[in-house]
N, CA, C and O atoms as a DFTB+ gen file, in Angstrom:
308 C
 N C O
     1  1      21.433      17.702      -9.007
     2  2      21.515      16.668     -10.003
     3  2      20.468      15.605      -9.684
     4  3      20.353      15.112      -8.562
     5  1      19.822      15.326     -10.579
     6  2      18.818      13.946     -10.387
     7  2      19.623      12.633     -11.657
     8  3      20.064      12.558     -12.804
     9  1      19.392      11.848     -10.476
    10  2      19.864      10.019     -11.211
    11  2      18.900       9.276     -11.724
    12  3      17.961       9.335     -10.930
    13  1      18.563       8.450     -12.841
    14  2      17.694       7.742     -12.955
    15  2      17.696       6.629     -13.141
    16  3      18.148       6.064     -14.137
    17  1      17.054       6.011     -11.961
    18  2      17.717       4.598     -11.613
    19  2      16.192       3.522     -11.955
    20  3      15.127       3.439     -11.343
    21  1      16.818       2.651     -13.482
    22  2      15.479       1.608     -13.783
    23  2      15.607       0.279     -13.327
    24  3      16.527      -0.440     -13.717
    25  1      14.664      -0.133     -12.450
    26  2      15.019      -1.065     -11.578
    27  2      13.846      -1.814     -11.924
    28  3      13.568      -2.555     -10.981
    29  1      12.779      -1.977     -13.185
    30  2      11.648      -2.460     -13.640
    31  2      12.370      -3.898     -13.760
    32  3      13.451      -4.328     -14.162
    33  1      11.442      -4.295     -13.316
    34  2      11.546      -6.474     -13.741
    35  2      12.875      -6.738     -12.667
    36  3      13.715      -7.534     -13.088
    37  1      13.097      -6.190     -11.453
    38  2      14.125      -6.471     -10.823
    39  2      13.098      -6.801      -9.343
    40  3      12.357      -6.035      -8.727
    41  1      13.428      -8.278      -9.107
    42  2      12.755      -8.701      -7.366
    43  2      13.420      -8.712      -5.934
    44  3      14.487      -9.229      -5.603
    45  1      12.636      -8.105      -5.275
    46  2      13.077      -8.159      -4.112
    47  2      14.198      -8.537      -3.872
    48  3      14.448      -9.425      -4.687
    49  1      15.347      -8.317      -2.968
    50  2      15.790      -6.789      -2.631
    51  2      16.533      -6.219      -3.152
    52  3      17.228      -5.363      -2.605
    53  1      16.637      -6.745      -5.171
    54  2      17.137      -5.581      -5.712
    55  2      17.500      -4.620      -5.918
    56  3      18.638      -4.153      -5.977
    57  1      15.899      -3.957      -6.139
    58  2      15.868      -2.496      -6.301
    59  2      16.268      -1.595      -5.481
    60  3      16.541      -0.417      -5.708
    61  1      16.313      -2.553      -3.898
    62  2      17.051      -1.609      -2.442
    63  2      18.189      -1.886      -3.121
    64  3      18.392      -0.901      -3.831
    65  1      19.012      -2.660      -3.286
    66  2      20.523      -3.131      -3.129
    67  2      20.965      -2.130      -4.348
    68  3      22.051      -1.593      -4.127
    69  1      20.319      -1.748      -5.651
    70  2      20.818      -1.184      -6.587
    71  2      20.845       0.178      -5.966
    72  3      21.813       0.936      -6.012
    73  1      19.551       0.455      -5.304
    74  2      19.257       2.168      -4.828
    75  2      20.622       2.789      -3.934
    76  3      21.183       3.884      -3.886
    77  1      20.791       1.655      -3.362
    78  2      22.137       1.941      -1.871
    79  2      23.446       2.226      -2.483
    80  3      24.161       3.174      -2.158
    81  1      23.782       1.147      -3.599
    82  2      24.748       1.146      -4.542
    83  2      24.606       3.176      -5.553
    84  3      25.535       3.983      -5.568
    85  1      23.543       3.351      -6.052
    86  2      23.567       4.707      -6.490
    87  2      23.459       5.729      -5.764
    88  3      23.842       6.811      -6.209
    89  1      22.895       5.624      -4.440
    90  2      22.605       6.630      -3.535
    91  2      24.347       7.373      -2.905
    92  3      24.373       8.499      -2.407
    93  1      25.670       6.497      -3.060
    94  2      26.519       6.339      -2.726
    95  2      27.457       7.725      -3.692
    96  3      28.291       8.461      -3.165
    97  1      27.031       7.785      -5.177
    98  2      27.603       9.008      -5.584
    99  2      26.890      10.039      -5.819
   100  3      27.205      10.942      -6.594
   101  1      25.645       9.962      -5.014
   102  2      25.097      11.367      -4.845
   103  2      25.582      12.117      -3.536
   104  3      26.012      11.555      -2.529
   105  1      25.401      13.854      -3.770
   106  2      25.751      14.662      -2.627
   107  2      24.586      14.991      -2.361
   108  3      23.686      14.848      -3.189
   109  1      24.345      15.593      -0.914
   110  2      23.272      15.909      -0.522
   111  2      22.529      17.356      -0.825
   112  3      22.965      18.507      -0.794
   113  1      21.051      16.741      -1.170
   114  2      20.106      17.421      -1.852
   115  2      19.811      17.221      -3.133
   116  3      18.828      17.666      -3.725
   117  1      20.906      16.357      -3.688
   118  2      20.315      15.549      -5.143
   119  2      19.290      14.627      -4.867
   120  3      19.045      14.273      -3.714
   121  1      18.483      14.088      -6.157
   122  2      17.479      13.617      -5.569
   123  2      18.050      11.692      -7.253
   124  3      18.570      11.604      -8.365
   125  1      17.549      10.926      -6.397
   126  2      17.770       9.871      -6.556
   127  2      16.504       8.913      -7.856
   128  3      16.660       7.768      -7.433
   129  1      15.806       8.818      -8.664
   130  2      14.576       8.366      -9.044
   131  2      14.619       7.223      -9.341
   132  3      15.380       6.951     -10.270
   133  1      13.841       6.085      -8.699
   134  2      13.756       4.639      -8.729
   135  2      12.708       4.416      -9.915
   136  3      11.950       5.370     -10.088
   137  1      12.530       3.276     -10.795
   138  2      11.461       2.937     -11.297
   139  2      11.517       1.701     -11.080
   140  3      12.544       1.083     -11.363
   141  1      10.214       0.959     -10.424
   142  2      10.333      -0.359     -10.041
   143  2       9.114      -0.956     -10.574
   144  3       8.193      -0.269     -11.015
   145  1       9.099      -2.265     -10.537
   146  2       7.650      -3.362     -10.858
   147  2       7.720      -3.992      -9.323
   148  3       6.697      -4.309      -8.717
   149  1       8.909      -4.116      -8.832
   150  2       8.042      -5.115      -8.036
   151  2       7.574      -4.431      -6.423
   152  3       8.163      -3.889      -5.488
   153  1       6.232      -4.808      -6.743
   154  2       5.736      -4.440      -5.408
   155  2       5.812      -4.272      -3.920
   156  3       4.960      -3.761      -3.192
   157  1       6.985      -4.791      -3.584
   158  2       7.562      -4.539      -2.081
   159  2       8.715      -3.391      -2.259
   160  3       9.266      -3.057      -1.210
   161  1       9.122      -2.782      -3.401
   162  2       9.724      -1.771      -4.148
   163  2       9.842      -0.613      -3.191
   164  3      10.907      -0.001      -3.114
   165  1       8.525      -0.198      -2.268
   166  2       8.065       1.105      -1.894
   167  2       8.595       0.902      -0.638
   168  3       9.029       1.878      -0.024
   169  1       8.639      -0.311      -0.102
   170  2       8.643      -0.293       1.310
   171  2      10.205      -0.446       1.648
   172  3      10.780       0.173       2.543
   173  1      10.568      -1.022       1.111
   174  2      12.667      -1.535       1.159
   175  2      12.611      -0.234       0.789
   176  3      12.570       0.524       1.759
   177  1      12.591       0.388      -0.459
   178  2      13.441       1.728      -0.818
   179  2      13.264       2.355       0.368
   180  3      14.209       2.823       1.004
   181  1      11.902       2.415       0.796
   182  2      10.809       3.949       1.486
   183  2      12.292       3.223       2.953
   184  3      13.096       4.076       3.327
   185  1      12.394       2.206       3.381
   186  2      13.138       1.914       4.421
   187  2      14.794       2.071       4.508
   188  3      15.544       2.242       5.469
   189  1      14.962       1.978       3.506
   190  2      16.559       2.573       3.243
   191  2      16.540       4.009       3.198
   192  3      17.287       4.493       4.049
   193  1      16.007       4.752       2.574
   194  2      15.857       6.288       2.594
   195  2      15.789       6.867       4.200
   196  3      16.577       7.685       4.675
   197  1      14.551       6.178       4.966
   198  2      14.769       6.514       6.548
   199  2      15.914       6.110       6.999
   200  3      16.333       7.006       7.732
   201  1      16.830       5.035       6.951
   202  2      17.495       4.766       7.724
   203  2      18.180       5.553       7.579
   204  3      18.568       5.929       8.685
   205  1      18.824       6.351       6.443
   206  2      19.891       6.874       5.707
   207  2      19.886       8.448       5.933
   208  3      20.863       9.193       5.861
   209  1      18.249       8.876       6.292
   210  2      18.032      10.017       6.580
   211  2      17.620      11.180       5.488
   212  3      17.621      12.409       5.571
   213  1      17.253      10.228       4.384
   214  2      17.381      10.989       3.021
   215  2      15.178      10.904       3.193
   216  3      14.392      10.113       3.716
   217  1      15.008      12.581       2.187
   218  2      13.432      11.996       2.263
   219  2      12.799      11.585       1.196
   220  3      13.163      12.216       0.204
   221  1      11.861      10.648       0.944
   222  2      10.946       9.196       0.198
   223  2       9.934       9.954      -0.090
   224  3       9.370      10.723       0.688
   225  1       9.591       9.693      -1.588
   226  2       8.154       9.584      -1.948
   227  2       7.845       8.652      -2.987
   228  3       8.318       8.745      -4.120
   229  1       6.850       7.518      -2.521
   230  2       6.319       6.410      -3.993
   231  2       5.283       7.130      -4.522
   232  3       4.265       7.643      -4.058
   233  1       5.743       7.055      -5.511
   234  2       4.181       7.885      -6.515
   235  2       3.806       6.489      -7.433
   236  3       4.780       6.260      -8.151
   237  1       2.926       5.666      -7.614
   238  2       2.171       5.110      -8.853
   239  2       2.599       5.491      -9.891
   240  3       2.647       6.692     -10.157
   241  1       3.125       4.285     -10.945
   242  2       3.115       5.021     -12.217
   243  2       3.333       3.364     -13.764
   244  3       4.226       2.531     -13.914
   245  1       2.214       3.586     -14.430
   246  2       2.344       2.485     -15.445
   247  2       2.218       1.315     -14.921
   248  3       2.227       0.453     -15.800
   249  1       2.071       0.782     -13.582
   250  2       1.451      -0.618     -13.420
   251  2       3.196      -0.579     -12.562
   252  3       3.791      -1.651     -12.441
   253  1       3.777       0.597     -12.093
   254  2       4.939      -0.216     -11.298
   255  2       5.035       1.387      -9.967
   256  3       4.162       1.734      -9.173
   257  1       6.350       1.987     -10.193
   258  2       6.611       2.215      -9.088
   259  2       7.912       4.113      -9.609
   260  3       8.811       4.146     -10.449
   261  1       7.580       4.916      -8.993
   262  2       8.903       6.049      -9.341
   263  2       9.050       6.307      -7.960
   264  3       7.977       6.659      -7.470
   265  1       9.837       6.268      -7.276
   266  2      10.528       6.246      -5.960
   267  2      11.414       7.540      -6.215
   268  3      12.163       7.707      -7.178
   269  1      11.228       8.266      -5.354
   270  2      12.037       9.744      -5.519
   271  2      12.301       9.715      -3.643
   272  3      11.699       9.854      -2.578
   273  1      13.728       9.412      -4.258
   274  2      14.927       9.658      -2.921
   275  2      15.450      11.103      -3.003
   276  3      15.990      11.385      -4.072
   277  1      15.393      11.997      -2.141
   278  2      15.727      12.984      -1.812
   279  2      16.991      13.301      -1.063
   280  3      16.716      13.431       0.130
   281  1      18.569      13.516      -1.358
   282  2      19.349      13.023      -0.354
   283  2      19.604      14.146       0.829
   284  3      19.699      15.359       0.647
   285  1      19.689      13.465       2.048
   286  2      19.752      14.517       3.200
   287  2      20.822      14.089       3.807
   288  3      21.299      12.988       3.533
   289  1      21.568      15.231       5.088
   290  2      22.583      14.969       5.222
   291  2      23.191      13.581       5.571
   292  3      22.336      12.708       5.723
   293  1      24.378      13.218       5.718
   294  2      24.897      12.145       6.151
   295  2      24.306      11.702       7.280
   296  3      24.451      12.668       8.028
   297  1      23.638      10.731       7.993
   298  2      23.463      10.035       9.240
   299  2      24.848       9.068      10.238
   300  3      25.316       7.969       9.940
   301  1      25.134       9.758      11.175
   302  2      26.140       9.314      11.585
   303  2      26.059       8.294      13.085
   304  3      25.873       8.905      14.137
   305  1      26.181       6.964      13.133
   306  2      25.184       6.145      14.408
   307  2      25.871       6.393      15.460
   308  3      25.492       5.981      16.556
């Protein structure tokens, strides 16, 4: 299953806080899709995805951002 999560015109640390909030009813190996404007977008998501253990890719797109969260298994500390 893929989610599509529009997080355009939303600032810092939104688009993390919304991503964490949706990342929550996915199972693993669904994949998650962010669309963001604001420019620190890549690095919070790209940093929640590592912590979480899930894998990140920012691709460019329209003057903002498609963040494709990949979910991997649970991380347990």
């Amino acid at each position: 299953m893929t989610q599509l999560l529009d997080a355009r015109g939303l600032a810092c640390p939104l688009p993390a806080i919304k991503a964490r909030a949706a990342l929550t009813a996915l199972a693993p190996g669904e994949t998650l899709i962010v669309l963001a404007t604001d420019p620190e977008a890549p690095v919070d998501v790209g940093a929640l995805a590592a912590d979480a253990g899930h894998g990140f890719e920012a691709l460019p797109e329209g003057g903002g951002w498609r963040l494709v969260i990949t979910t991997g298994p649970p991380v347990t500390p």
